[in-house]
C-alpha positions in Angstrom: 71.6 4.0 28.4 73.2 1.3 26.9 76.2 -0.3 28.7 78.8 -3.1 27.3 80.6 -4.8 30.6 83.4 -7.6 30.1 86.3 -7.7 32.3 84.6 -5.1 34.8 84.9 -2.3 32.1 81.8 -0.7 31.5 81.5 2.1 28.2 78.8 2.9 26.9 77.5 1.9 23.3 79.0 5.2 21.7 81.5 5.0 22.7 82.0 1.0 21.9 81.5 2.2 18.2 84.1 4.6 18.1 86.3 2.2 20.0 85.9 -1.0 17.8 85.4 0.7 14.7 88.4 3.0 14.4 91.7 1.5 14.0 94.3 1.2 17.1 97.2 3.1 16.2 100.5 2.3 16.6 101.7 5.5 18.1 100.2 8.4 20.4 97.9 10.5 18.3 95.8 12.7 20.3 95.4 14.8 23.5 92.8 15.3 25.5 93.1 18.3 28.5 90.4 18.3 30.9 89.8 20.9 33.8 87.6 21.5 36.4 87.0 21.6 40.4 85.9 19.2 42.7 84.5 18.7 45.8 87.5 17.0 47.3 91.0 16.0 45.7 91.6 12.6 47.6 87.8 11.2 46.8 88.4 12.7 42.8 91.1 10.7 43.1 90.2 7.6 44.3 87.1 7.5 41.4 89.7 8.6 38.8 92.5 5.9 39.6 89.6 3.4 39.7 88.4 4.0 36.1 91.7 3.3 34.8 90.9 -0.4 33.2 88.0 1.8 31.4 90.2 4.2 29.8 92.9 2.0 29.0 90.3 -0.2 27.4 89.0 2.7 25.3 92.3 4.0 24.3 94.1 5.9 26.9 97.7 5.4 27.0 98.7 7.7 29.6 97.8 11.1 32.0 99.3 13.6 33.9 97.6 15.2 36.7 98.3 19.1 37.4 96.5 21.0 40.3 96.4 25.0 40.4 99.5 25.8 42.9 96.8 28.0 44.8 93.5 25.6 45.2 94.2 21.6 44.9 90.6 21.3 44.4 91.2 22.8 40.6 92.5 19.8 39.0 93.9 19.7 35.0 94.6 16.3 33.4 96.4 15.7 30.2 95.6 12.4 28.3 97.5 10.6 25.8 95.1 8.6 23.3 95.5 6.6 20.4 93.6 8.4 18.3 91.4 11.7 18.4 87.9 9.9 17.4 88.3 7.8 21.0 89.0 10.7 22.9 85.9 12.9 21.8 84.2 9.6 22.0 84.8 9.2 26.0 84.9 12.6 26.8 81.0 12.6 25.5 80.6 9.3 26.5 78.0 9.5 29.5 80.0 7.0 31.4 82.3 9.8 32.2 79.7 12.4 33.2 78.2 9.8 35.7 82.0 9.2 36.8 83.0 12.7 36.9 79.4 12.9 39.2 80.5 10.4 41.3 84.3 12.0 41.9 82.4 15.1 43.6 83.0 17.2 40.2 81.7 20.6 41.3 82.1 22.3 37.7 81.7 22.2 34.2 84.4 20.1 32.7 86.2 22.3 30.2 87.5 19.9 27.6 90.8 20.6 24.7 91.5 17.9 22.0 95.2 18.2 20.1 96.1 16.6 17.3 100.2 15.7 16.9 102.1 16.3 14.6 105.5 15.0 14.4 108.5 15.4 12.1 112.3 14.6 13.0 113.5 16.9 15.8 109.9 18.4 16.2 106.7 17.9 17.5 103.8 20.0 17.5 100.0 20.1 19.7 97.8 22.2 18.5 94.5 22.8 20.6 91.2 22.9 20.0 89.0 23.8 23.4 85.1 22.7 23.3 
């Protein structure tokens, strides 16, 4: 695998294409929801918070991390990207499996995308699971 390392960011060439080749955009575009379990919350989490340069770099503007009330090991996190092609990009970027690996993931990741639509007073996600 290809990787492309500056500032102690590393991506891997696919995803370097979608990143440099689609436009930034001015204004929150996609989400990405991601679920799965892992071995242990606080070692997921120290992985996770570590890869944030990465993200940011490939368009992430912000998460939120949810855990299943019953099981903290069951962890959901809702990105914000700047656009949909960057988010399908990372989440099939192998980067992020060898991260997720690495965090003590223990299942399939179950990925959603969303596109947003706004309009005054309103705004609209509609999901698309994968």
């Amino acid at each position: 695998m290809f990787k492309i390392q500056c500032h102690h960011v590393a991506i891997s060439a696919y995803t370097a294409l979608a990143v440099f080749s689609a436009p930034a955009a001015l204004t929150q575009e996609a989400w990405m929801v991601v679920t799965h379990e892992v071995e242990d919350f606080d070692r997921w989490q120290a992985v996770f918070d570590h890869a944030l340069p990465t993200r940011r770099a490939v368009g992430e503007m912000a998460f939120y991390i949810l855990h299943n009330p019953f099981d903290q090991n069951v962890v959901t996190v809702c990105f914000e990207w700047d656009t949909m092609e960057r988010a399908q990009a990372w989440a099939a970027d192998p980067v992020l499996a060898n991260g997720m690996t690495a965090a003590g993931v223990i299942s399939t990741p179950v990925f959603s995308f969303g596109d947003i639509e706004s309009t005054p007073g309103k705004r609209q996600v509609a999901l698309e699971c994968r």
